[in-house]
Biopython code that builds the backbone (N, CA, C, O; Angstrom):
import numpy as np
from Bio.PDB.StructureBuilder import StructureBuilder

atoms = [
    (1, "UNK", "N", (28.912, -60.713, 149.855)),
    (1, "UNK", "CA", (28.385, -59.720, 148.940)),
    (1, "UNK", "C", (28.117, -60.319, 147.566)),
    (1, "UNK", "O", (27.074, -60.089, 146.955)),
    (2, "UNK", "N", (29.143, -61.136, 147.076)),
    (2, "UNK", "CA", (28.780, -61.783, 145.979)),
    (2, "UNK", "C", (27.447, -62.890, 146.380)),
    (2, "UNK", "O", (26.363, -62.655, 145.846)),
    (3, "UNK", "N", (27.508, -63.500, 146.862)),
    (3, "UNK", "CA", (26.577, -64.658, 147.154)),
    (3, "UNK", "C", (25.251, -64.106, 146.851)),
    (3, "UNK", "O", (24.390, -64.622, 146.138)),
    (4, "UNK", "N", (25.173, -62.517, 147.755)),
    (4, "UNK", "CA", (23.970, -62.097, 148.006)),
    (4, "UNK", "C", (23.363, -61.622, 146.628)),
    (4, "UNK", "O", (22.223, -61.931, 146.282)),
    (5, "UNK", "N", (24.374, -60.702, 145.731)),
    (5, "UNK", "CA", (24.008, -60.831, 144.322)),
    (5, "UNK", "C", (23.553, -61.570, 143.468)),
    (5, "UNK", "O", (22.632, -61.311, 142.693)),
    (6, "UNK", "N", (24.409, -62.928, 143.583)),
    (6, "UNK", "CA", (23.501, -64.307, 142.846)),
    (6, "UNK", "C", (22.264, -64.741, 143.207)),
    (6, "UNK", "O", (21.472, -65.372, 142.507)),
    (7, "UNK", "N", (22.097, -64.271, 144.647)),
    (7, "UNK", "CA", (20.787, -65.031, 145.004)),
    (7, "UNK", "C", (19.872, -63.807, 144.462)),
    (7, "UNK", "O", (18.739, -64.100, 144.080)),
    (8, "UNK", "N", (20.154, -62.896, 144.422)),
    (8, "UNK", "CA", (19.548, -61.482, 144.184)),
    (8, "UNK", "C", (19.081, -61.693, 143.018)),
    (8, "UNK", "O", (17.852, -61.773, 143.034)),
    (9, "UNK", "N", (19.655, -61.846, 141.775)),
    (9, "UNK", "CA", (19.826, -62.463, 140.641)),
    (9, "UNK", "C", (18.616, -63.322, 140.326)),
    (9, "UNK", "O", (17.581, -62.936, 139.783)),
    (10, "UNK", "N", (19.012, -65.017, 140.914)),
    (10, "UNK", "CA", (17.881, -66.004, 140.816)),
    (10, "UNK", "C", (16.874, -65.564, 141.083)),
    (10, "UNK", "O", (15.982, -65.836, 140.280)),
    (11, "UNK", "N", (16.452, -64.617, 142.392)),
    (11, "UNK", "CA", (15.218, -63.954, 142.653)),
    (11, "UNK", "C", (14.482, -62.933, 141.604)),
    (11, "UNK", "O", (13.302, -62.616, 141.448)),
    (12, "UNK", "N", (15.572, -62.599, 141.025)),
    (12, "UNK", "CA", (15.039, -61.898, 140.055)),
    (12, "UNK", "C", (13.871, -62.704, 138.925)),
    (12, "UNK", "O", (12.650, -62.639, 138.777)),
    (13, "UNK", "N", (14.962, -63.450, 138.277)),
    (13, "UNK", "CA", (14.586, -64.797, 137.221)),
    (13, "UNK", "C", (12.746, -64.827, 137.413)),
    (13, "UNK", "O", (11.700, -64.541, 136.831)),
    (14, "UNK", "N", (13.323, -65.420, 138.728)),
    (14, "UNK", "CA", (12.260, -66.582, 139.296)),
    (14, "UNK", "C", (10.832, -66.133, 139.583)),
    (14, "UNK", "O", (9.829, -66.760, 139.240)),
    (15, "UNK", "N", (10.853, -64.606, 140.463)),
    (15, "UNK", "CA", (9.780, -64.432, 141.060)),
    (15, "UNK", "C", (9.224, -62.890, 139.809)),
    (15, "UNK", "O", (8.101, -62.394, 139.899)),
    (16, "UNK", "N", (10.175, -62.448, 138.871)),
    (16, "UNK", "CA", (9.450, -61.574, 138.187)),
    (16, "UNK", "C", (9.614, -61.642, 136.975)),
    (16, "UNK", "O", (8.691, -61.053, 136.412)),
    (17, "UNK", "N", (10.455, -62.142, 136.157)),
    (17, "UNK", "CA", (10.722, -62.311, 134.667)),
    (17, "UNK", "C", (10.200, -63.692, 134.227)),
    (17, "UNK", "O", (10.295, -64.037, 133.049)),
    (18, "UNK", "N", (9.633, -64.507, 135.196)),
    (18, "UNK", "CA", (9.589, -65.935, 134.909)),
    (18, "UNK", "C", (7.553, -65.660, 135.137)),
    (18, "UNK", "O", (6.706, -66.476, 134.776)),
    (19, "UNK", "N", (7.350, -64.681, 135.627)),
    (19, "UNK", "CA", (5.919, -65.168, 136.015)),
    (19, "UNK", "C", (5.253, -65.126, 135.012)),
    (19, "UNK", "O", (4.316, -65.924, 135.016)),
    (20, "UNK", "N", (5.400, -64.232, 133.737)),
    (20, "UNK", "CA", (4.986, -64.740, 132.149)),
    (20, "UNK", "C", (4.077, -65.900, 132.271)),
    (20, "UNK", "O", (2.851, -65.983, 132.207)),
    (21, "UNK", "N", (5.295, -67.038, 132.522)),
    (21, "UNK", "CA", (5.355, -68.376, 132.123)),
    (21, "UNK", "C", (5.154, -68.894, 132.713)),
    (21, "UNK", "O", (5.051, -70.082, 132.404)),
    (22, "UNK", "N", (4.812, -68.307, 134.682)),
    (22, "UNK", "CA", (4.439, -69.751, 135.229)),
    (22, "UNK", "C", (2.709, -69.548, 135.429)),
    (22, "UNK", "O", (1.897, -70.413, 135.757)),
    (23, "UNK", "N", (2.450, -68.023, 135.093)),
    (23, "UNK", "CA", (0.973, -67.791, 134.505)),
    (23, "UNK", "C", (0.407, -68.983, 133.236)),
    (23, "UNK", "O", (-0.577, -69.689, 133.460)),
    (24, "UNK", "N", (1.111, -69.058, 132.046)),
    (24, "UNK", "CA", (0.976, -70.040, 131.101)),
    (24, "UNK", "C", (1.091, -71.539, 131.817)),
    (24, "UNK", "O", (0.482, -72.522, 131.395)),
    (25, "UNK", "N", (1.878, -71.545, 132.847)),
    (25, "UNK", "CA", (1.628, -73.020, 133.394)),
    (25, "UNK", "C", (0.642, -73.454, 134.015)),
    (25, "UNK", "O", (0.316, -74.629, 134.176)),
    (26, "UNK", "N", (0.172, -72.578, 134.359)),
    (26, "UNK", "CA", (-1.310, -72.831, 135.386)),
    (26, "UNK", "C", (-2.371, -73.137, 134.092)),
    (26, "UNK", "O", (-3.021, -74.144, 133.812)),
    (27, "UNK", "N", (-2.284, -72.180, 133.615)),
    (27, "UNK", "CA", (-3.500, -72.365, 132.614)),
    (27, "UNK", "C", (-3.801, -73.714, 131.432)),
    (27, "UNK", "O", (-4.816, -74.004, 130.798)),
    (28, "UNK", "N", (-2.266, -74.420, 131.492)),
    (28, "UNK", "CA", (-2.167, -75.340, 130.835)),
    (28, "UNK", "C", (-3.187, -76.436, 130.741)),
    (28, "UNK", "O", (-3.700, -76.828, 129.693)),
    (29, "UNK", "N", (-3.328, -76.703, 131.452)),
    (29, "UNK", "CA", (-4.520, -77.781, 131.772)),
    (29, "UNK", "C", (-6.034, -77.108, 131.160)),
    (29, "UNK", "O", (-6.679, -77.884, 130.455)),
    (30, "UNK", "N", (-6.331, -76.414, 131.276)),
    (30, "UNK", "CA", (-7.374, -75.471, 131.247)),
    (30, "UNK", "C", (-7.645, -75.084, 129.429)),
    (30, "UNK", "O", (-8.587, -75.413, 128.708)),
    (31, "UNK", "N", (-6.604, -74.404, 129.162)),
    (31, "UNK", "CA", (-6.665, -74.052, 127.800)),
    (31, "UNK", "C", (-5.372, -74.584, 126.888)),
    (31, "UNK", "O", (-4.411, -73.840, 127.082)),
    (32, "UNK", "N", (-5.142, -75.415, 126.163)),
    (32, "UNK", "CA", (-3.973, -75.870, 125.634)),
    (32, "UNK", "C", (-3.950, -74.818, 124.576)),
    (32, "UNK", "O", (-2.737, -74.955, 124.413)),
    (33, "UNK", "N", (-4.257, -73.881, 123.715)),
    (33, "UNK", "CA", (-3.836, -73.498, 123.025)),
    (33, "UNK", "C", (-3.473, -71.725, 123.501)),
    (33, "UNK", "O", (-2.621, -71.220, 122.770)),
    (34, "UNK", "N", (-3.909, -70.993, 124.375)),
    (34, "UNK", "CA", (-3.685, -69.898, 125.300)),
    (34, "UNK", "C", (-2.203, -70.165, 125.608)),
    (34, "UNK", "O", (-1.177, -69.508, 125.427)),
    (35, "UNK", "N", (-2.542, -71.711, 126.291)),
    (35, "UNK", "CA", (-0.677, -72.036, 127.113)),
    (35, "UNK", "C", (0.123, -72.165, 126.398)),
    (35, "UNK", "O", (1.190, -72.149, 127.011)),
    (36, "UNK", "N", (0.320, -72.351, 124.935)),
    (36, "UNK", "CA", (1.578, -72.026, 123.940)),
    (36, "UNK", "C", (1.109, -70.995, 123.331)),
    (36, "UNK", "O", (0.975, -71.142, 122.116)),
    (37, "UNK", "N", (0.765, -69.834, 123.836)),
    (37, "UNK", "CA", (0.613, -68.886, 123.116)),
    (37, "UNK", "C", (2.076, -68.109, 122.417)),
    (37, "UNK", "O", (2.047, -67.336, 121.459)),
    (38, "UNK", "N", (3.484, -68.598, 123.270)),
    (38, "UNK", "CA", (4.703, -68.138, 123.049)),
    (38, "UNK", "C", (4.815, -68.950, 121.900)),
    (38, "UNK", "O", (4.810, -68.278, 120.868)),
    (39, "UNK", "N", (4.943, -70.500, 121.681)),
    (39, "UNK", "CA", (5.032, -71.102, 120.757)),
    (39, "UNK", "C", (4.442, -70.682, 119.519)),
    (39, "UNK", "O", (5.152, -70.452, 118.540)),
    (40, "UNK", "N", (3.210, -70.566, 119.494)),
    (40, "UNK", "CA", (2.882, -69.921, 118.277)),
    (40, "UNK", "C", (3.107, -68.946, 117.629)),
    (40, "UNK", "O", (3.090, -68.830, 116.404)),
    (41, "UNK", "N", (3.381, -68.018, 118.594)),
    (41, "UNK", "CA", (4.076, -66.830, 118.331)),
    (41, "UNK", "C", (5.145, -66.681, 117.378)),
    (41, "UNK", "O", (5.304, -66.134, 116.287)),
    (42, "UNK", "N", (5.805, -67.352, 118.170)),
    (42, "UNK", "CA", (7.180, -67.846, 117.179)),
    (42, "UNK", "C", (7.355, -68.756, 116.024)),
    (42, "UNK", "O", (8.342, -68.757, 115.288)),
    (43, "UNK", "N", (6.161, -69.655, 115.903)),
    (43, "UNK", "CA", (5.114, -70.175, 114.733)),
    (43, "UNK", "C", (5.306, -68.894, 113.399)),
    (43, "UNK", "O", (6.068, -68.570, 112.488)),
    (44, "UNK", "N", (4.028, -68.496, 114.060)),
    (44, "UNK", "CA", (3.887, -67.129, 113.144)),
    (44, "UNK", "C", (5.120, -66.227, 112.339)),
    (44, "UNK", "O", (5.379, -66.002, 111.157)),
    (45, "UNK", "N", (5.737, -65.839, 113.682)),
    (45, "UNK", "CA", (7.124, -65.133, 112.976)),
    (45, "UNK", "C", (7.838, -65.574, 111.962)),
    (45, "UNK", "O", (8.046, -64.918, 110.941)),
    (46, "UNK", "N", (8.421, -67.162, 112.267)),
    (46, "UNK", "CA", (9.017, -68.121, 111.379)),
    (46, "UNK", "C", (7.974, -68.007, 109.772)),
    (46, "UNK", "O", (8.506, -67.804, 108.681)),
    (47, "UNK", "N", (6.922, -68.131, 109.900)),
    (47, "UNK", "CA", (5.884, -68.711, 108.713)),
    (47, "UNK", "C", (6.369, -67.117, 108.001)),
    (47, "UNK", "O", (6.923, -67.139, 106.902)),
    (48, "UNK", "N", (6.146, -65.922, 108.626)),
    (48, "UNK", "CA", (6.130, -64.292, 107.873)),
    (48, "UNK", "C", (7.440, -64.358, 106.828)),
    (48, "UNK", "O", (7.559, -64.321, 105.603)),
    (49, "UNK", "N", (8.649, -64.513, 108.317)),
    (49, "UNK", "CA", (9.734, -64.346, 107.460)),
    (49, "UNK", "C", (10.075, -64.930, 106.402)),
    (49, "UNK", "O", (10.561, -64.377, 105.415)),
    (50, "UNK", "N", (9.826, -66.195, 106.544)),
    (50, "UNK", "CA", (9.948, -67.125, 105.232)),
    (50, "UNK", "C", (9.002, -66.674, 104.075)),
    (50, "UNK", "O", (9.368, -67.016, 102.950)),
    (51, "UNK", "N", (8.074, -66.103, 104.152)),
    (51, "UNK", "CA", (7.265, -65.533, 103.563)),
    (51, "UNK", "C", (7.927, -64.226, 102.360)),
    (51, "UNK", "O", (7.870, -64.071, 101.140)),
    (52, "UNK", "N", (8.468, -63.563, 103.383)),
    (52, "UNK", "CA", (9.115, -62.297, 103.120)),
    (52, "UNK", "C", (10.486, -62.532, 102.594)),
    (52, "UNK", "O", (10.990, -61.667, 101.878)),
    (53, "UNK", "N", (11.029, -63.436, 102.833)),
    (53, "UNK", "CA", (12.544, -64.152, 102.329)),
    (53, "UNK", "C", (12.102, -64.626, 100.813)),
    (53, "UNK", "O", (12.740, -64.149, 99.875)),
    (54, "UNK", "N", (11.097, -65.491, 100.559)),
    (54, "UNK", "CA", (10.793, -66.113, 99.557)),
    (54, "UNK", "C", (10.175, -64.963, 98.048)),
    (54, "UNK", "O", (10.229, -65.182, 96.837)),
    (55, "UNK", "N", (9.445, -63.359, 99.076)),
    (55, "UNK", "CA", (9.338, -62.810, 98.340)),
    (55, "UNK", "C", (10.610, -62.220, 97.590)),
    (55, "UNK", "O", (10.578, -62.056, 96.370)),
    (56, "UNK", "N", (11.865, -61.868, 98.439)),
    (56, "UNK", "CA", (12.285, -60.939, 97.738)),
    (56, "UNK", "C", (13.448, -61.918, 97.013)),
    (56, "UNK", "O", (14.182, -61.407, 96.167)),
    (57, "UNK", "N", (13.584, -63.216, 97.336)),
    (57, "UNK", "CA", (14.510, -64.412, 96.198)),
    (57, "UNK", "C", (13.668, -63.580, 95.142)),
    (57, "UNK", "O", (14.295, -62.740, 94.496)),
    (58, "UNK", "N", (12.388, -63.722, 94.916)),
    (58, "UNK", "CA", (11.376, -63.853, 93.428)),
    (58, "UNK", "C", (11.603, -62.441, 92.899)),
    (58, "UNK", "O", (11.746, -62.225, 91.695)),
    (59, "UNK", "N", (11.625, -61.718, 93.601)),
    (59, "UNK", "CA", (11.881, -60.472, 93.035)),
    (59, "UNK", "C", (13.642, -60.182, 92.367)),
    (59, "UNK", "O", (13.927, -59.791, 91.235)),
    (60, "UNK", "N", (14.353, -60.438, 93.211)),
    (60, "UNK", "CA", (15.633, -60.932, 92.912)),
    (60, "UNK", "C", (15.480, -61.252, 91.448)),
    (60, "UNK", "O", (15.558, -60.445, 90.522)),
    (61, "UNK", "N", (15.226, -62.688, 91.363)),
    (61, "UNK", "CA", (14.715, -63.578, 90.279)),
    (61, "UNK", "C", (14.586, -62.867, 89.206)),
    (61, "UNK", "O", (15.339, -62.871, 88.232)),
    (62, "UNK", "N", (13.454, -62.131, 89.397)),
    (62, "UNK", "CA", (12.584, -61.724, 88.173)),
    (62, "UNK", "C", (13.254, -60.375, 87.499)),
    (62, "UNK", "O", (12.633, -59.827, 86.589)),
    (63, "UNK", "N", (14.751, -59.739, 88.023)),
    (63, "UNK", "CA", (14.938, -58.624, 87.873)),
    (63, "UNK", "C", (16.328, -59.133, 87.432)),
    (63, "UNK", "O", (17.063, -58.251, 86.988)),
    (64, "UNK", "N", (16.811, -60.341, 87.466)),
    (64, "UNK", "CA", (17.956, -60.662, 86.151)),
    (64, "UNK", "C", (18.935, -60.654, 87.234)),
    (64, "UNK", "O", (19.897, -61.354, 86.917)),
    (65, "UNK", "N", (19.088, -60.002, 88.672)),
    (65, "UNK", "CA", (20.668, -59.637, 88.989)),
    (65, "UNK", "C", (21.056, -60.694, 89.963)),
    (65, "UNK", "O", (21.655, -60.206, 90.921)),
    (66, "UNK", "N", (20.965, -61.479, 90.001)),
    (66, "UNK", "CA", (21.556, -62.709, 90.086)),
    (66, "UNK", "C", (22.758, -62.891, 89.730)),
    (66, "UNK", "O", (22.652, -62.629, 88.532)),
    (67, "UNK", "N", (24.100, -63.214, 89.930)),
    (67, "UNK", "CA", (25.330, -63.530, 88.655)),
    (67, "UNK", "C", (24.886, -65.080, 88.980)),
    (67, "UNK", "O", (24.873, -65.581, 90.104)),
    (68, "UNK", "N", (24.542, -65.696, 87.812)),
    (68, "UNK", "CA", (24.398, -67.034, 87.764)),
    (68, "UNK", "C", (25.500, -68.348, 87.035)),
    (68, "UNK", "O", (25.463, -69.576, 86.957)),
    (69, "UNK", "N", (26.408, -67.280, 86.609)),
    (69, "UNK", "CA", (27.772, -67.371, 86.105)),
    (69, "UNK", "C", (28.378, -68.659, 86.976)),
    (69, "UNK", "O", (28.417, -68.522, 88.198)),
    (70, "UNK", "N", (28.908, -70.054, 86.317)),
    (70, "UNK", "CA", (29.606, -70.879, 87.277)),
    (70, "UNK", "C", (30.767, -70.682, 88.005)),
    (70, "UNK", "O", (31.149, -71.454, 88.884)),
    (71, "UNK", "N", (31.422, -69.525, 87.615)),
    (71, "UNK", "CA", (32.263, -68.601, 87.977)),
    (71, "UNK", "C", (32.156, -67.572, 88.767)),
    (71, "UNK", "O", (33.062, -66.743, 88.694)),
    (72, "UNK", "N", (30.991, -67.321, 89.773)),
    (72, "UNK", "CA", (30.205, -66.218, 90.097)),
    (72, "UNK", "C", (31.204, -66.517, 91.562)),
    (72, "UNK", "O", (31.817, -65.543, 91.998)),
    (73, "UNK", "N", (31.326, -67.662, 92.184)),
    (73, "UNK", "CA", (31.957, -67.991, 93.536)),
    (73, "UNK", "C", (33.105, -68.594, 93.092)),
    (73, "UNK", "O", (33.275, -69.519, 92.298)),
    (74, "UNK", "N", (34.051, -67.761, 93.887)),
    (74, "UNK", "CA", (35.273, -68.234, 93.723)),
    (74, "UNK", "C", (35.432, -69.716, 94.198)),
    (74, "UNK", "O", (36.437, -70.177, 93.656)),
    (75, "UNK", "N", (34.667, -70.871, 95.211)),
    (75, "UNK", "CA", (34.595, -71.933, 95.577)),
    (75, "UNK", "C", (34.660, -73.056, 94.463)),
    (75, "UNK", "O", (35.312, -74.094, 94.357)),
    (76, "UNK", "N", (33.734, -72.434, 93.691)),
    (76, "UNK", "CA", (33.263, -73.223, 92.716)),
    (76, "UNK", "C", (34.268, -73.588, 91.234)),
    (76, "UNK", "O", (33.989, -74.465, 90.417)),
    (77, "UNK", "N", (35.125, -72.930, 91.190)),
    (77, "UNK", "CA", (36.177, -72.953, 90.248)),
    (77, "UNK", "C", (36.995, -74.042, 90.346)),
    (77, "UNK", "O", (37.947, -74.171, 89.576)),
]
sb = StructureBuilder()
sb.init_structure("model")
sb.init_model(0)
sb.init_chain("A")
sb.init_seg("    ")
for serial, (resi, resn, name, xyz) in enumerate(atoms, 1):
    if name == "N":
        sb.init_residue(resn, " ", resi, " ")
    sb.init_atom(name, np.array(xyz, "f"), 0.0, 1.0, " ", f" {name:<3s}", serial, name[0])
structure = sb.get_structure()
């Protein structure tokens, strides 16, 4: 019963959560930039957030509340 679960399992993986990607494997040859379409993806995301991180340091910044105090972290004492 267990066995049959694991294999149940891998079958899962393999033949329906994986076909995404083995669609992108075929096409590899064919279109190189289609076939990392996941990669870029995650390209993109990375480039936004940093984007959006960098905005709100500046805003931070520009609005004084910072404690910039060398005393601000107790580490640093």
């Amino acid at each position: 019963m267990v066995k049959d679960f694991f294999y149940s399992l891998g079958w899962l993986f393999q033949e329906v959560l994986f076909f995404p990607f083995d669609l992108l494997r075929s096409i590899q040859l064919d279109n190189w930039y289609i076939a990392n379409i996941v990669t870029w993806t995650f390209i993109l995301i990375g480039i936004v957030g940093a984007a959006y991180w960098l905005k709100k340091l500046k805003e931070f910044d520009d609005n004084d509340e910072e404690n910039k105090d060398i005393t601000s972290h107790s580490f640093l004492k």
